[in-house]
VORO-512856 format. One record per residue (C-alpha): residue number from 1; x, y, z. Coordinates in Angstrom, 3 decimals, decimal comma, padded with zeros to 6 digits. Example, Ala and Ser with C-alpha at 12.3 -4.5 7.8 and 13.67 -1.06 7.14 Angstrom:
! VORO-512856
<pt><nr>1</nr><u>012,300</u><v>-004,500</v><w>007,800</w></pt>
<pt><nr>2</nr><u>013,670</u><v>-001,060</v><w>007,140</w></pt>
END
This chain:
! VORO-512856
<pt><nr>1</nr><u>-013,220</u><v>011,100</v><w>-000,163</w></pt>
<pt><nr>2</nr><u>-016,072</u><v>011,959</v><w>-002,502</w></pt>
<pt><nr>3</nr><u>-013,600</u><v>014,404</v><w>-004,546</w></pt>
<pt><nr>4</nr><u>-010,998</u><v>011,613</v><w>-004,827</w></pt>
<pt><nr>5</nr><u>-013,443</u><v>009,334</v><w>-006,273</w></pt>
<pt><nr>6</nr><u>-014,621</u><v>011,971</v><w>-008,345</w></pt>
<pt><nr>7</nr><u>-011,619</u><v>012,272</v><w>-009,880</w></pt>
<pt><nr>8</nr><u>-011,068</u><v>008,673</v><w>-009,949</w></pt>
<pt><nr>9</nr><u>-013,925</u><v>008,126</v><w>-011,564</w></pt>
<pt><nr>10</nr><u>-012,737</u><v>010,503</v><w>-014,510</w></pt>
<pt><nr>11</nr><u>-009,291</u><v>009,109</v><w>-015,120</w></pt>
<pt><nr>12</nr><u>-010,760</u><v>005,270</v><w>-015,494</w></pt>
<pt><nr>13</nr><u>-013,580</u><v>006,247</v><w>-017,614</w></pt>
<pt><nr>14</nr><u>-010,959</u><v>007,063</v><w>-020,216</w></pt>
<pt><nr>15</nr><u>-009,660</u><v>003,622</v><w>-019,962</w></pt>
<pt><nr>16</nr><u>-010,811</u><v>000,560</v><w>-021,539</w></pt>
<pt><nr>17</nr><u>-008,760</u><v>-002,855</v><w>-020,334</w></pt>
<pt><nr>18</nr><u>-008,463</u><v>-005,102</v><w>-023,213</w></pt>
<pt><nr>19</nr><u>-007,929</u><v>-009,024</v><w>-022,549</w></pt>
<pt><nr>20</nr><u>-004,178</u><v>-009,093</v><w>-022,855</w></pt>
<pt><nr>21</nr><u>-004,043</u><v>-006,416</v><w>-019,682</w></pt>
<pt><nr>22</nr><u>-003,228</u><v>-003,408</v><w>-021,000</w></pt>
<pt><nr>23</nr><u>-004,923</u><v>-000,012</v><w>-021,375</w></pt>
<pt><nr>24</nr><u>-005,854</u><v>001,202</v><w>-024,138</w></pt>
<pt><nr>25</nr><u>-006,051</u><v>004,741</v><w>-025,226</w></pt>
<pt><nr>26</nr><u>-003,360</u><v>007,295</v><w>-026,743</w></pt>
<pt><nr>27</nr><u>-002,840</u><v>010,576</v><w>-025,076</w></pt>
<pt><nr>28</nr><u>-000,588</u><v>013,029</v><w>-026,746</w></pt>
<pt><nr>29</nr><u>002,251</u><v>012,553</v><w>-023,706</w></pt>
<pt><nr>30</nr><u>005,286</u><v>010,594</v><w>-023,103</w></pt>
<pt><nr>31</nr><u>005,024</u><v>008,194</v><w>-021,121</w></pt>
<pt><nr>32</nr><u>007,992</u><v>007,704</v><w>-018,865</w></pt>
<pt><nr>33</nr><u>010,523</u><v>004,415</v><w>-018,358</w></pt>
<pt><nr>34</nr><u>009,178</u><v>001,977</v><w>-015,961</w></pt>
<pt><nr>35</nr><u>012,513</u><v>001,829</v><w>-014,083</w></pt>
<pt><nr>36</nr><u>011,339</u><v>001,098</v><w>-010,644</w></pt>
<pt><nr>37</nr><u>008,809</u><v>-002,017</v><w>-011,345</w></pt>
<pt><nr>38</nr><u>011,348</u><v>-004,206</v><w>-010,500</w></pt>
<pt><nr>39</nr><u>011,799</u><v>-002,772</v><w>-007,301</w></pt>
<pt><nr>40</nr><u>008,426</u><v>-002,613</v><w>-006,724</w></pt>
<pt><nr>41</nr><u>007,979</u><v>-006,296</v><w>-007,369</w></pt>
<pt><nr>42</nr><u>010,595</u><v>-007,123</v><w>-004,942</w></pt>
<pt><nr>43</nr><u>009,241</u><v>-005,306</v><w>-002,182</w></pt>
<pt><nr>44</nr><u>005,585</u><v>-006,950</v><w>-003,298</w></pt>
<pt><nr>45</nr><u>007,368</u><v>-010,226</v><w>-003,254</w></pt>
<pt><nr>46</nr><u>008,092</u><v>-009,189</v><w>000,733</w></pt>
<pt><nr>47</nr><u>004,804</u><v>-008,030</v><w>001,611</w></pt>
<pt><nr>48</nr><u>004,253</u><v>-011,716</v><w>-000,305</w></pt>
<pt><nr>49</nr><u>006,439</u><v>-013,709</v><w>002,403</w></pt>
<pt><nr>50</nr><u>005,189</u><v>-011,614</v><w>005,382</w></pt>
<pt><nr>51</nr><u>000,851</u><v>-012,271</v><w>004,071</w></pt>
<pt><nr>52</nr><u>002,083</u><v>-016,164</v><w>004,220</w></pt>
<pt><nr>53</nr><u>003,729</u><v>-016,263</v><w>007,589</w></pt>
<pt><nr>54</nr><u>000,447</u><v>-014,499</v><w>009,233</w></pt>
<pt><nr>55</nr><u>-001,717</u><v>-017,277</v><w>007,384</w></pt>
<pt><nr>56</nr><u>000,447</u><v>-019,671</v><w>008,596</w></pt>
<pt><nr>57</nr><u>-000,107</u><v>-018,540</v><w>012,032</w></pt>
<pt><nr>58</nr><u>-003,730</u><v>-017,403</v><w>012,655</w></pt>
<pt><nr>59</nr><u>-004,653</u><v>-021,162</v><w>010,347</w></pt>
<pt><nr>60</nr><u>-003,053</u><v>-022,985</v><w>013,257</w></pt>
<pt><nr>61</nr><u>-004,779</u><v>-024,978</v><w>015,446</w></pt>
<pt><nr>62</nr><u>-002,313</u><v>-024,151</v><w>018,296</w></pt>
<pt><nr>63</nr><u>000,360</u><v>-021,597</v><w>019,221</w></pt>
<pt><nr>64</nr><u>003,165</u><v>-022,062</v><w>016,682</w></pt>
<pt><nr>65</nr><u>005,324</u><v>-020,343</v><w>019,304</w></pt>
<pt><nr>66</nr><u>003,761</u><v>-022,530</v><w>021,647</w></pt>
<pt><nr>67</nr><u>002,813</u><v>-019,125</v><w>023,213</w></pt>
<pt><nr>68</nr><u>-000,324</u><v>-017,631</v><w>022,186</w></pt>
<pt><nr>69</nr><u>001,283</u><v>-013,866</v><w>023,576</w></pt>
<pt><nr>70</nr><u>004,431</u><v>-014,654</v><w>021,044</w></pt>
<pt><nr>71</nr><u>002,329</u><v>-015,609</v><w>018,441</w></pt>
<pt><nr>72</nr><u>000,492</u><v>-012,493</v><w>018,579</w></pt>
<pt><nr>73</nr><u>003,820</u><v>-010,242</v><w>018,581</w></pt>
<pt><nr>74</nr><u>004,859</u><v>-012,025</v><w>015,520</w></pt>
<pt><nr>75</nr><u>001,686</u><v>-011,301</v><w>013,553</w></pt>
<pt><nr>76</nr><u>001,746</u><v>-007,759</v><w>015,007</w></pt>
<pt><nr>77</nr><u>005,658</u><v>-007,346</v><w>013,705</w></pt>
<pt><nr>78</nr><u>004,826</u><v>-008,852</v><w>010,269</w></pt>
<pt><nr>79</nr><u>001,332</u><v>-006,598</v><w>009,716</w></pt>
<pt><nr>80</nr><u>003,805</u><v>-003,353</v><w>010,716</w></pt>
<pt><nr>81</nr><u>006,460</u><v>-004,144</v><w>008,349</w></pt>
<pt><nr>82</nr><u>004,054</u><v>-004,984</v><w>005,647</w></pt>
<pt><nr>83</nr><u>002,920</u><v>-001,518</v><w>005,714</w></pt>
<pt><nr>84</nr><u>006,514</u><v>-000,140</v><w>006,034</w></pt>
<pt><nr>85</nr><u>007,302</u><v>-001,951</v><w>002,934</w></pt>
<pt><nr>86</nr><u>004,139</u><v>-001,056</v><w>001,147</w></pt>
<pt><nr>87</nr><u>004,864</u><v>002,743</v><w>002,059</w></pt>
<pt><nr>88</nr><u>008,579</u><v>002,281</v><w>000,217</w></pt>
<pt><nr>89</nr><u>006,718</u><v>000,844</v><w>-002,906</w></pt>
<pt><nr>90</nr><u>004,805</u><v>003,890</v><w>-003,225</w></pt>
<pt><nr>91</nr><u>008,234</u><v>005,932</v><w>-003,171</w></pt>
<pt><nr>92</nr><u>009,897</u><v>003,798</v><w>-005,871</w></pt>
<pt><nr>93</nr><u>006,594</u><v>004,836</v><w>-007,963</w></pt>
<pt><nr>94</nr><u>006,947</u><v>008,134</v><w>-007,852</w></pt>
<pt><nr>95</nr><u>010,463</u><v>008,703</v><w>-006,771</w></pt>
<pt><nr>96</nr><u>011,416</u><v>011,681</v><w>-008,856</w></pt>
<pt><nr>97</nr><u>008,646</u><v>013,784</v><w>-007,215</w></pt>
<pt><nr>98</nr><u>008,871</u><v>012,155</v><w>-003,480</w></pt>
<pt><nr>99</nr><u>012,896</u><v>013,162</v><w>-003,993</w></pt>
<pt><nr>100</nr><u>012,079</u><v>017,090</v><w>-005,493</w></pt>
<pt><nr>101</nr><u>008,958</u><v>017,499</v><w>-002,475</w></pt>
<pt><nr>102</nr><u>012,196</u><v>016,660</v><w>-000,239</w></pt>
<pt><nr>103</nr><u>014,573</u><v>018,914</v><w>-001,959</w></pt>
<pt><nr>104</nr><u>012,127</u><v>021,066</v><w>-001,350</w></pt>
<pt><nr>105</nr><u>011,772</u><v>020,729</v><w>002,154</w></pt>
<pt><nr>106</nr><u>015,773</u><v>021,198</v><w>002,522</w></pt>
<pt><nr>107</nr><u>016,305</u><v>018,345</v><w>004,684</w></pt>
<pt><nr>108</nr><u>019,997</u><v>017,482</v><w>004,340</w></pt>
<pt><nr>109</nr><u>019,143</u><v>014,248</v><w>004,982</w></pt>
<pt><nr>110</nr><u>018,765</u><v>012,199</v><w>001,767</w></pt>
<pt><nr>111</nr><u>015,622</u><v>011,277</v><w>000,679</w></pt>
<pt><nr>112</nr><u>016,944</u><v>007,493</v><w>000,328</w></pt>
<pt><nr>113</nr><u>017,547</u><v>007,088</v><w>003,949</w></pt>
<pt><nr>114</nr><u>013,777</u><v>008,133</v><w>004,610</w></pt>
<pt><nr>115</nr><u>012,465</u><v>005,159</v><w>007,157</w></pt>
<pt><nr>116</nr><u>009,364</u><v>006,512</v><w>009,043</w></pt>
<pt><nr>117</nr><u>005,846</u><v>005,779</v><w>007,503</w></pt>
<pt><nr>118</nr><u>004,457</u><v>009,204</v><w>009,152</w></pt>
<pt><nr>119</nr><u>006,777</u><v>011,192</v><w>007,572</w></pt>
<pt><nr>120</nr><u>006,847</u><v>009,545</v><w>004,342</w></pt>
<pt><nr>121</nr><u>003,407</u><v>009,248</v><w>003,420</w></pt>
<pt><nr>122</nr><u>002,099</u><v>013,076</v><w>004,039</w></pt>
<pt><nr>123</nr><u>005,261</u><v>013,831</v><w>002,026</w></pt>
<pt><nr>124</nr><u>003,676</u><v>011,441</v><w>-000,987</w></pt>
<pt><nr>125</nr><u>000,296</u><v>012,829</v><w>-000,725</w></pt>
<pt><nr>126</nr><u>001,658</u><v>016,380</v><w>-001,512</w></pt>
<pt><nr>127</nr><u>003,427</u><v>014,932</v><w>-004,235</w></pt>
<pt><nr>128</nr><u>000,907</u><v>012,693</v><w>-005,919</w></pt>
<pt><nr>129</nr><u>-002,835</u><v>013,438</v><w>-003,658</w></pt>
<pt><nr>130</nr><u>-004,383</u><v>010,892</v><w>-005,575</w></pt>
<pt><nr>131</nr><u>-002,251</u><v>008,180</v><w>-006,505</w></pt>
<pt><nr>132</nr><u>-000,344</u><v>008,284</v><w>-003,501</w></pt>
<pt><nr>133</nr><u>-000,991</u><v>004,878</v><w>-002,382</w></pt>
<pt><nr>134</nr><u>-002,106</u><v>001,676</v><w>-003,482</w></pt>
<pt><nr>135</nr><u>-005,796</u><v>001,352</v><w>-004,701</w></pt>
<pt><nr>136</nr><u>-007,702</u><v>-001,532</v><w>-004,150</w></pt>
<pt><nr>137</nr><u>-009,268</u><v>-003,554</v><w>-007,167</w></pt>
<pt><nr>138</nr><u>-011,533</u><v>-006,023</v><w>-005,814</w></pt>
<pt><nr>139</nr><u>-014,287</u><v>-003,968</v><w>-004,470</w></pt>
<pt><nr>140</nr><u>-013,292</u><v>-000,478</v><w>-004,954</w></pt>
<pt><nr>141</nr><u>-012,708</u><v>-000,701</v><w>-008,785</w></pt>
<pt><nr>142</nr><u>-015,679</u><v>-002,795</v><w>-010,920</w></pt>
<pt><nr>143</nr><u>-015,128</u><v>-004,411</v><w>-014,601</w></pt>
<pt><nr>144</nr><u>-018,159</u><v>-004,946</v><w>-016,444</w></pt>
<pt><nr>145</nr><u>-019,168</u><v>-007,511</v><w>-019,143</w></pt>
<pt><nr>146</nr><u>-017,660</u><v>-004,854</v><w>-022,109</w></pt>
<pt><nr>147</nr><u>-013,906</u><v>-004,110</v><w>-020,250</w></pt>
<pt><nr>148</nr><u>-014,862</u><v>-001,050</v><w>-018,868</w></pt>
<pt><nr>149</nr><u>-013,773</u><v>000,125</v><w>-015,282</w></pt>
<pt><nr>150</nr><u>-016,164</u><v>001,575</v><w>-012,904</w></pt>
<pt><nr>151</nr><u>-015,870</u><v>002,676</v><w>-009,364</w></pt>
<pt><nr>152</nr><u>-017,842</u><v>001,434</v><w>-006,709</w></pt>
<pt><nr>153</nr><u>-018,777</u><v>004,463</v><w>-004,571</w></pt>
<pt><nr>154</nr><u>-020,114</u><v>002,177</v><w>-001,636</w></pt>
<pt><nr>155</nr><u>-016,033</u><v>000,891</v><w>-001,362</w></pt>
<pt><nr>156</nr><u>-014,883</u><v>001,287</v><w>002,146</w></pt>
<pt><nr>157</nr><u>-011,604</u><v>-000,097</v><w>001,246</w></pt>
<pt><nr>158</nr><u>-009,534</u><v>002,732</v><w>-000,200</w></pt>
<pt><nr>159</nr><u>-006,562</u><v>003,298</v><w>001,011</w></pt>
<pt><nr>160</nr><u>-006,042</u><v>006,456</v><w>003,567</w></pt>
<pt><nr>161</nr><u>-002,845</u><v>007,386</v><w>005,195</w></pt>
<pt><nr>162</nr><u>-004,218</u><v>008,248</v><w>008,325</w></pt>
<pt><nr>163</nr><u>-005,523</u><v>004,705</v><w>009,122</w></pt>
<pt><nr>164</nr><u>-002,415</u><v>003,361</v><w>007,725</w></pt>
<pt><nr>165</nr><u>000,098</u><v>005,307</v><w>010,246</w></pt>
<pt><nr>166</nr><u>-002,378</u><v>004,529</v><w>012,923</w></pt>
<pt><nr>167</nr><u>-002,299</u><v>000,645</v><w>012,654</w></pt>
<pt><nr>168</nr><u>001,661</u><v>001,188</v><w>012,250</w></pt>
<pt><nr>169</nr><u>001,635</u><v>002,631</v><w>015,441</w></pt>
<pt><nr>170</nr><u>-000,479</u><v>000,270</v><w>016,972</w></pt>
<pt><nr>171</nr><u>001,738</u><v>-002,791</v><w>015,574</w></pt>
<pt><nr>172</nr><u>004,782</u><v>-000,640</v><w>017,465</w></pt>
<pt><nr>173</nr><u>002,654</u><v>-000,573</v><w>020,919</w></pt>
<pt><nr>174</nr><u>002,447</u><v>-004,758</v><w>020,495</w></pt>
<pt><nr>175</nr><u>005,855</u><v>-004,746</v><w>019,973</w></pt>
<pt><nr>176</nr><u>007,905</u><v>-002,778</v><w>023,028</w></pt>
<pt><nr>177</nr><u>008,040</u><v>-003,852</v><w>027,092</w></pt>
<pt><nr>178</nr><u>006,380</u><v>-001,879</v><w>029,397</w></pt>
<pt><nr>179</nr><u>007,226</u><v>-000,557</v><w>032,717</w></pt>
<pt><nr>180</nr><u>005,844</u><v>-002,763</v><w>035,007</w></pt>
<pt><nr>181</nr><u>006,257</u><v>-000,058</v><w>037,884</w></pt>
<pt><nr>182</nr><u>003,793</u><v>001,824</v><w>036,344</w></pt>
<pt><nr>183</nr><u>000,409</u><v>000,849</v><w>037,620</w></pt>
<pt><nr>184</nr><u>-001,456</u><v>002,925</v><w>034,577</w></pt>
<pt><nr>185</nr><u>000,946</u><v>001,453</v><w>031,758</w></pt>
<pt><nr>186</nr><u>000,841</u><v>-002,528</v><w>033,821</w></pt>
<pt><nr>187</nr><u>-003,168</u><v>-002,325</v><w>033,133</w></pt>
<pt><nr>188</nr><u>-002,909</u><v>-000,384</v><w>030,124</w></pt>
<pt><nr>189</nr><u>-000,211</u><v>-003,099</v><w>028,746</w></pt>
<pt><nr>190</nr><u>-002,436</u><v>-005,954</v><w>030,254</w></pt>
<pt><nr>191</nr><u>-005,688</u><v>-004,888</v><w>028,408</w></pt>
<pt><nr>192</nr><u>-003,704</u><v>-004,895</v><w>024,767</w></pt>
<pt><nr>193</nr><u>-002,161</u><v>-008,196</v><w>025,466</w></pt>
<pt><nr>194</nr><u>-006,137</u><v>-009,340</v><w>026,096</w></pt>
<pt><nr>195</nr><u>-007,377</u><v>-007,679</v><w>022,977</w></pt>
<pt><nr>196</nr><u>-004,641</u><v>-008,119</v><w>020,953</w></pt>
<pt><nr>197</nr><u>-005,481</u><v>-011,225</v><w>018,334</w></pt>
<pt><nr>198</nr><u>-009,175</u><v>-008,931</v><w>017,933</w></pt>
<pt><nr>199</nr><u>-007,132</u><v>-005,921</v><w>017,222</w></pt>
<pt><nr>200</nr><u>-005,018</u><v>-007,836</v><w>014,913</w></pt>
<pt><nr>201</nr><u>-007,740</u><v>-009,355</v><w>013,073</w></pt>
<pt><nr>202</nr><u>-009,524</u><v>-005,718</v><w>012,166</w></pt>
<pt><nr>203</nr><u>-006,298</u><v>-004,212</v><w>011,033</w></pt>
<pt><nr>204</nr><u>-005,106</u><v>-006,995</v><w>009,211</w></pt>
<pt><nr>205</nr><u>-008,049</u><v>-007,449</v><w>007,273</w></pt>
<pt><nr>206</nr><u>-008,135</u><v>-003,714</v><w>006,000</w></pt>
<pt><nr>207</nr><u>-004,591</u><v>-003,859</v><w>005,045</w></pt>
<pt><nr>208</nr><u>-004,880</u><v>-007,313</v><w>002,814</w></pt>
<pt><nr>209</nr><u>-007,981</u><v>-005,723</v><w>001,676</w></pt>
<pt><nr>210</nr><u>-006,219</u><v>-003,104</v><w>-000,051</w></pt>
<pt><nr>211</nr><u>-003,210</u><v>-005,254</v><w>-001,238</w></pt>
<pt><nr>212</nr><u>-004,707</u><v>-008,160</v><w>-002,262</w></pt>
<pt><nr>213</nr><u>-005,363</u><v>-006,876</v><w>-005,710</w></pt>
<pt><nr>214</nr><u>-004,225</u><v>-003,248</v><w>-006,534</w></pt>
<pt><nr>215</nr><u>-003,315</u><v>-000,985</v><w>-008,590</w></pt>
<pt><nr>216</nr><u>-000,710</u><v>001,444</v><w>-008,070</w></pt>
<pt><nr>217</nr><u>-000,642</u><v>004,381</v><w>-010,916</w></pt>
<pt><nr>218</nr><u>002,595</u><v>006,514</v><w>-011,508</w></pt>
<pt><nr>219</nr><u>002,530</u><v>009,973</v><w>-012,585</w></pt>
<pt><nr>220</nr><u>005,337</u><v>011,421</v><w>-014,969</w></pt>
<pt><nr>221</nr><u>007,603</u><v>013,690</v><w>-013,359</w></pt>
<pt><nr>222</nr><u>009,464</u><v>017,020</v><w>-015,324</w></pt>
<pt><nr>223</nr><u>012,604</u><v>016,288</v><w>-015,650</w></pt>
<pt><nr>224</nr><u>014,120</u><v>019,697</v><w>-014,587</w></pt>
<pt><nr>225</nr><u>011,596</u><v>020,267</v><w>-011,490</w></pt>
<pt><nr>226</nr><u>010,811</u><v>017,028</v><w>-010,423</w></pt>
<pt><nr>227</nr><u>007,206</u><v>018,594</v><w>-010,427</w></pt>
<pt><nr>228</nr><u>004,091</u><v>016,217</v><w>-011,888</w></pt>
<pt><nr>229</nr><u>003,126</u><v>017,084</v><w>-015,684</w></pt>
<pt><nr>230</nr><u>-000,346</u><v>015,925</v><w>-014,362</w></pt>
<pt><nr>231</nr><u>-001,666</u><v>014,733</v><w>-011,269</w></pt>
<pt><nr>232</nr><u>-004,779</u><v>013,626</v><w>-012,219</w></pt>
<pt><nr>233</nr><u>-003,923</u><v>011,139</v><w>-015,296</w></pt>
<pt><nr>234</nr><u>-001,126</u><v>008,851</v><w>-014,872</w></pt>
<pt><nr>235</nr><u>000,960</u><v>007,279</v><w>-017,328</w></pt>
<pt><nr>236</nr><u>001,930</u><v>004,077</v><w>-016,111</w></pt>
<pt><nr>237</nr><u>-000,311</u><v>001,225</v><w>-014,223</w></pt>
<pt><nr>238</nr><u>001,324</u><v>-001,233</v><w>-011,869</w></pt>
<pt><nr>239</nr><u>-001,339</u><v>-004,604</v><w>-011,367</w></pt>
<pt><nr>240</nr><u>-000,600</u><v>-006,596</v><w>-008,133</w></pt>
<pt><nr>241</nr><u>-001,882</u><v>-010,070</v><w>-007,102</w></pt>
<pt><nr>242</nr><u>-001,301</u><v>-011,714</v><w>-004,220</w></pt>
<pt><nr>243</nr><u>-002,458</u><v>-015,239</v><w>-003,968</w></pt>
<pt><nr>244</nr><u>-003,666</u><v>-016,564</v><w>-000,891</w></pt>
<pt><nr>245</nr><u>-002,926</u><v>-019,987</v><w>-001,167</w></pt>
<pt><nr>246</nr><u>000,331</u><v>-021,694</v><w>000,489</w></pt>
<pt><nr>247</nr><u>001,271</u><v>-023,456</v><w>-002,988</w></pt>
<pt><nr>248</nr><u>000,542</u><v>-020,655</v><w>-005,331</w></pt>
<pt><nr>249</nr><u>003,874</u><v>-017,824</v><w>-006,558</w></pt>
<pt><nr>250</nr><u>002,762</u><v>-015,507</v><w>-003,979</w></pt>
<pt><nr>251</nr><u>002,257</u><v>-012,164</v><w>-006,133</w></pt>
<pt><nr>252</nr><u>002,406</u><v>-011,570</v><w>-009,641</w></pt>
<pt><nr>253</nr><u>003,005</u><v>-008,424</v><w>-010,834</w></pt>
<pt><nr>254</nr><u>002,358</u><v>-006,660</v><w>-014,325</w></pt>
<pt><nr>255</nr><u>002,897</u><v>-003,479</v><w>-016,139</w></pt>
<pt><nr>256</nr><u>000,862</u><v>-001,521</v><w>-018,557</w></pt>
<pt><nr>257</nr><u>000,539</u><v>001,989</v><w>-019,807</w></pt>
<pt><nr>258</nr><u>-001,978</u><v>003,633</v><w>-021,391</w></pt>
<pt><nr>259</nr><u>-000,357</u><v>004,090</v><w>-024,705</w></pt>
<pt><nr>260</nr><u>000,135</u><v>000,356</v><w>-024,933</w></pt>
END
């Protein structure tokens, strides 16, 4: 953790955000076409739909489903799929690198039919250890009073894969019967039912607290290898908002690159 925000650190001191949301600075380096923002935006503009619906549910007075159990399942379902979609964002930003790492690993299998979050996001974080993954803006990442960007090394909000997979996993234990013949799994199974809206409520609010309002950077890939020019300074800067309001768009979404 410390080395990542070490290195953080580093890249954003070389950036300066002026007012009309760009970055400005002017490193000798191509930067590459943007061609999977919109694709980004329309998965944000899931995650979006999914935030809205759990809202919807936990600011109800009573069970929407008219079944607090059901209600629960739903939020559980919506929180997992969130993260699955979140996970395919970070491919579209670096796809040319996530599709060489699995060239690489000569899996016949195209990289396009990839589906499973534990698989996907190690494979990212050998392509792109830094950047990987979403990183969070409102407490992780500081403006001050002159533009400038500063990391707050007290931040417990960073995004980790680990922790990510795990809640996955524990959204897909909410979501399956259990053998009721099984004494161990019937009390196992009755103790998450109990806990689940608590459980719910931790790993939801790490999960909006890295999506709320992020950044996700995008590293330039060789076009021969598929291989990063540079891990450590991207050249492209995705800024997501979601709004947490019923009446508001939802997200917005902009671009900006460095030589802007």
């Amino acid at each position: 953790m410390q080395q990542m925000l070490g290195n953080l650190l580093g890249l954003l001191k070389m950036y300066r955000l002026k007012r009309r949301g760009v970055f400005s600075t002017a490193p000798d380096r191509r930067v590459q076409p943007d061609r999977n923002f919109k694709r980004y935006f329309a998965l944000m503009q899931q995650i979006s739909v999914r935030f809205r619906a759990i809202r919807r549910i936990l600011s109800s007075r009573a069970a929407l489903l008219r079944n607090d159990d059901l209600d629960n399942e739903v939020l559980w379902l919506q929180l997992r799929m969130i993260i699955e979609l979140a996970t395919f964002g970070a491919v579209a930003a670096d796809e040319k690198g996530y599709a060489a790492r699995r060239m690489d690993a000569r899996n016949p299998k195209s990289y396009t039919e990839d589906g499973k979050v534990n698989k996907i996001l190690p494979a990212l974080k050998s392509v792109s250890p830094i950047f990987y993954l979403p990183i969070p803006l409102e407490d992780a990442v500081m403006l001050d009073d002159a533009g400038t960007f500063h990391l707050n090394n007290d931040s417990t909000t960073f995004a980790d894969a680990d922790r990510l997979i795990q809640i996955h996993n524990r959204a897909g234990e909410h979501l399956h019967a259990h053998n009721p013949l099984s004494a161990k799994k019937h009390a196992e199974n009755t103790a998450r039912v109990k806990a689940s809206r608590q459980a719910f409520l931790e790993d939801y609010a790490f999960v909006w607290s890295v999506l709320k309002i992020h950044m996700k950077a995008c590293l330039v890939f060789d076009e021969a290898s598929g291989q990063p020019l540079d891990r450590e300074n991207p050249d492209l800067f995705w800024f997501v908002y979601f709004d947490e309001s019923m009446r508001g768009p939802g997200v917005t979404m902009l671009k900006s690159s460095p030589r802007d």
